[in-house]
C-alpha positions in Angstrom: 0.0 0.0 0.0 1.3 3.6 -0.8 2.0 5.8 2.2 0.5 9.1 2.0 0.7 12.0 3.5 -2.2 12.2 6.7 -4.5 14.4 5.9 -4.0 16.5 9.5 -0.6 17.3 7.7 -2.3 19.2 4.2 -3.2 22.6 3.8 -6.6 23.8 3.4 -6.4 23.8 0.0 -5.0 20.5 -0.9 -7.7 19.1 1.2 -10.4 21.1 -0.7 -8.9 19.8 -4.3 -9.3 16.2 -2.5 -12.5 17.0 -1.3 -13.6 18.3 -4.7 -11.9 15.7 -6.7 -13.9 12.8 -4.1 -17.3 14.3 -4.8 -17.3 14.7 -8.6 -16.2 11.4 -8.4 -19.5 10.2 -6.3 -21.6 12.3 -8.2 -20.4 11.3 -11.6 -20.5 7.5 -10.7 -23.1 5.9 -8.7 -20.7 3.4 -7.5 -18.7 5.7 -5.5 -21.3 7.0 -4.1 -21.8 3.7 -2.3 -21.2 3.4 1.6 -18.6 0.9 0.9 -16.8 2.6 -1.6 -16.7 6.3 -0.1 -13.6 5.4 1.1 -12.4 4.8 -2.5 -13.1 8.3 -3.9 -11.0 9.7 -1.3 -8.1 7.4 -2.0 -8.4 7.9 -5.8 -8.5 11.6 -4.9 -5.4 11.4 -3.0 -3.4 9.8 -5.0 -4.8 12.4 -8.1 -3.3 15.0 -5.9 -0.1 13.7 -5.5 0.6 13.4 -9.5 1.4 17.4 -10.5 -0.2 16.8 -13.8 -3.4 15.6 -12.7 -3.6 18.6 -9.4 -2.9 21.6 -12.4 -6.3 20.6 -13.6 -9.3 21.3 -11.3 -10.5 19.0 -9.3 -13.7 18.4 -11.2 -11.9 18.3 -14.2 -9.5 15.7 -13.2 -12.3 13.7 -11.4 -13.7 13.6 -15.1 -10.6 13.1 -16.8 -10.1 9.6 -14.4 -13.3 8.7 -15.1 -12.9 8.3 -18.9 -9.7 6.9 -18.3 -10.5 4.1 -16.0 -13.9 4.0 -15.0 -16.3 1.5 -16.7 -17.8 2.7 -20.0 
């Protein structure tokens, strides 16, 4: 498993990107929108963050963008 940075430890605006990021994600697909996948947005949002070419797009931008790239179609 990847170690992350703990969330305590981002600024305000990385953890509004996240946030952002996480809930495009949930309302673009129903899955993550699940209890028992609420978790994965986040993680997905995370790691997005951590990649500079994915956090110089918005975050509902780049929610979209790994959508079409790996969600189901």
């Amino acid at each position: 498993m990847k170690h992350h940075e703990h969330l305590t430890e981002l600024e305000q605006d990385q953890l509004d990107w996240i946030s952002r990021f996480a809930d495009r994600l949930r309302l673009d697909d129903v899955r993550f929108a699940q209890e028992k996948h609420g978790l994965d947005a986040n993680e997905i949002a995370l790691c997005a963050w951590e990649q500079a070419a994915w956090r110089a797009m918005s975050p509902e931008e780049a929610a979209r963008r790994w959508l079409n790239e790996r969600g189901p179609h």
